[in-house]
C-alpha positions in Angstrom: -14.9 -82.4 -128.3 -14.3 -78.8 -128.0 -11.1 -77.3 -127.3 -10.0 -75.7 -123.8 -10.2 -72.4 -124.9 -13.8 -72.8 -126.1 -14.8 -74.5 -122.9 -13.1 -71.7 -120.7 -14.6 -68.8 -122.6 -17.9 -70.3 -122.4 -17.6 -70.5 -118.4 -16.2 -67.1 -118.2 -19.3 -65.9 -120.1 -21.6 -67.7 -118.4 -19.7 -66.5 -114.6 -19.8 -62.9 -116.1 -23.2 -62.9 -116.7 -24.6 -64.1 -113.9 -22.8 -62.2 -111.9 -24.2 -58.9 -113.9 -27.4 -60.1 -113.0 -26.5 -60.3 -109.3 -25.6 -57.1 -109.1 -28.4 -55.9 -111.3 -31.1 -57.5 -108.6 -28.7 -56.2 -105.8 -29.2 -52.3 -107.1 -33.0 -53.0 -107.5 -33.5 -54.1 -104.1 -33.0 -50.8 -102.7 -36.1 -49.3 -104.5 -37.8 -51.5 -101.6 -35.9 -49.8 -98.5 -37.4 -47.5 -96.3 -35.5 -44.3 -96.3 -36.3 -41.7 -94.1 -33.4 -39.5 -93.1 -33.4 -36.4 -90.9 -31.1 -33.9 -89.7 -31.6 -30.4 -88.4 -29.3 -27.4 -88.4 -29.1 -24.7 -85.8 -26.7 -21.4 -86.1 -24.8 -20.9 -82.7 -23.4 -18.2 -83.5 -22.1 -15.1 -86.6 -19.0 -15.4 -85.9 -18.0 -12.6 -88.5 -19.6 -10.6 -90.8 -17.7 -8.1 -93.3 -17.1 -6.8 -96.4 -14.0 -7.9 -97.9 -11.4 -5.4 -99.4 -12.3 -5.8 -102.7 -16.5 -5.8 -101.8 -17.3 -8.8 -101.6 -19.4 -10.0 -98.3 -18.0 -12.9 -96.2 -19.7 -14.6 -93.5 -18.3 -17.2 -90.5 -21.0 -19.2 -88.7 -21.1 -21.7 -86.0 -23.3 -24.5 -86.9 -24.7 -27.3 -84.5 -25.5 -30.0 -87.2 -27.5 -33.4 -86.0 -28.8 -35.9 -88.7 -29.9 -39.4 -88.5 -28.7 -40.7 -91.7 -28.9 -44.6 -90.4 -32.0 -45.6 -92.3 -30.2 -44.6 -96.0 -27.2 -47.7 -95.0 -28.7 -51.3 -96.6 -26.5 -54.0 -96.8 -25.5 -52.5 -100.6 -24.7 -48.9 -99.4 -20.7 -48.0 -99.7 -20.5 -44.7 -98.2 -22.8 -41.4 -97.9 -21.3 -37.9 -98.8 -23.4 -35.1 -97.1 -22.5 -31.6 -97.2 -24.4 -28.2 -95.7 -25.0 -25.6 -98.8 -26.5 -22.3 -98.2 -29.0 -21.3 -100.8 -30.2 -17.8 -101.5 -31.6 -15.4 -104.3 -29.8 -12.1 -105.2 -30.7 -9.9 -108.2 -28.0 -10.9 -110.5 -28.7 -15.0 -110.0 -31.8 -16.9 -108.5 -30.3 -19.4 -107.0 -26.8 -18.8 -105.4 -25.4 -22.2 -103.4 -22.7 -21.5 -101.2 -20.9 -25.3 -99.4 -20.4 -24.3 -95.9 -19.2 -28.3 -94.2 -19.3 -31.3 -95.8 -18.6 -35.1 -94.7 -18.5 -38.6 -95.5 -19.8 -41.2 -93.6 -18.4 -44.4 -93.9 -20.8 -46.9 -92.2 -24.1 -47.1 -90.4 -22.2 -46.9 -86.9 -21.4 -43.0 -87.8 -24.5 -42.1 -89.4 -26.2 -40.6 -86.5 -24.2 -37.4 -85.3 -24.3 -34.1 -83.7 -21.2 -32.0 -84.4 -20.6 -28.1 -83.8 -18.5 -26.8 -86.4 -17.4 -23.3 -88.3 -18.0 -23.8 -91.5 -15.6 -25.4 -92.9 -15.6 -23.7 -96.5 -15.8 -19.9 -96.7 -19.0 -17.6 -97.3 -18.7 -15.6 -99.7 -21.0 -13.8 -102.1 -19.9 -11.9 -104.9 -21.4 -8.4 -104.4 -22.6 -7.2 -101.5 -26.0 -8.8 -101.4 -25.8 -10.6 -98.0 -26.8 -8.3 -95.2 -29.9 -8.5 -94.1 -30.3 -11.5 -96.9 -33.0 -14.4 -95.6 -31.9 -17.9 -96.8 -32.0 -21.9 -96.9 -29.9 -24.3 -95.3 -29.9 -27.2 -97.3 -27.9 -30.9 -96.2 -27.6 -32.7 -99.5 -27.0 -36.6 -99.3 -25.6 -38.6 -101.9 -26.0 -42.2 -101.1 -23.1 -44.3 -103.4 -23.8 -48.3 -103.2 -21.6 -51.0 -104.1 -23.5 -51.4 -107.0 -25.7 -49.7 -109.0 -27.2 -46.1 -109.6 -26.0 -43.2 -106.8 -28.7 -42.0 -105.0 -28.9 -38.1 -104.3 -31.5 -36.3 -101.9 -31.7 -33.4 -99.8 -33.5 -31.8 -96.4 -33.8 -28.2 -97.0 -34.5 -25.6 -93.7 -35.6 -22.3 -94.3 -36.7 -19.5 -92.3 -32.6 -18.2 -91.7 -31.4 -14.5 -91.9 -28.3 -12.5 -91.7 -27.8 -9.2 -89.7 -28.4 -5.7 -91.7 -25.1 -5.0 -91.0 -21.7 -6.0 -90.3 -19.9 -7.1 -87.4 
């Protein structure tokens, strides 16, 4: 006969196992879900637009943000971070990402918004390469399930500009 401790090592391997497998079907099944998220971002309004003491431009906007995010929650979705990023090009660096709001949505229920905000995080570019500077919106999602790989994707809206001057 074998001993206890045989016996319950062998049942705690087998439980861990499957239970590895469970989660490993769990994380594949959401290859098979239909995810089609959208959102769209509006500027209300500049709300101020200098140059900082030391030269550096800094930018306040009003943003009306709506996204329906419902179709990225599957029964093995935990929570979805989502932030606003402004992207843009200057001399010195080709991409420059600036985080304007960010959120994160807990369950399916508060997935679809609208929400008019200031931007939450300052805009600021080092130099003074932002007037009359064209650039991207960008809402980045970062889907994290209960198990498995996190997920990250984003819905990018050009076609925004800045004044040629400041306000």
């Amino acid at each position: 006969m074998h001993t206890f401790g045989y016996r319950a090592n062998a049942l705690l391997t087998f439980a861990v196992t499957a239970l590895a497998f469970i989660c490993a079907i769990a994380s594949f099944s959401d290859k098979f879900s239909n995810q089609n998220p959208s959102a769209e971002i509006q500027i209300l309004n500049i709300n101020r637009f200098k140059k900082q003491s030391h030269g550096n431009d800094e930018v306040s906007l009003t943003l009306d943000i709506s996204a329906d995010l419902q179709s990225l929650f599957t029964w093995n979705t935990k929570q979805v971070f989502v932030f606003v990023a402004a992207e843009y090009e200057t001399p010195k660096n080709s991409l420059n990402q600036v985080s304007l709001w960010d959120a994160i949505i807990p369950d399916k229920e508060h997935a679809k918004f609208r929400i008019q905000v200031s931007n939450k995080y300052r805009f600021i570019d080092q130099g003074q390469n932002l007037r009359g500077k064209d650039f991207n919106l960008t809402l980045h999602l970062h889907v994290m399930p209960k198990t498995g790989k996190m997920f990250a994707d984003k819905i990018v809206m050009p076609g925004y500009s800045l004044p040629d001057a400041y306000r």
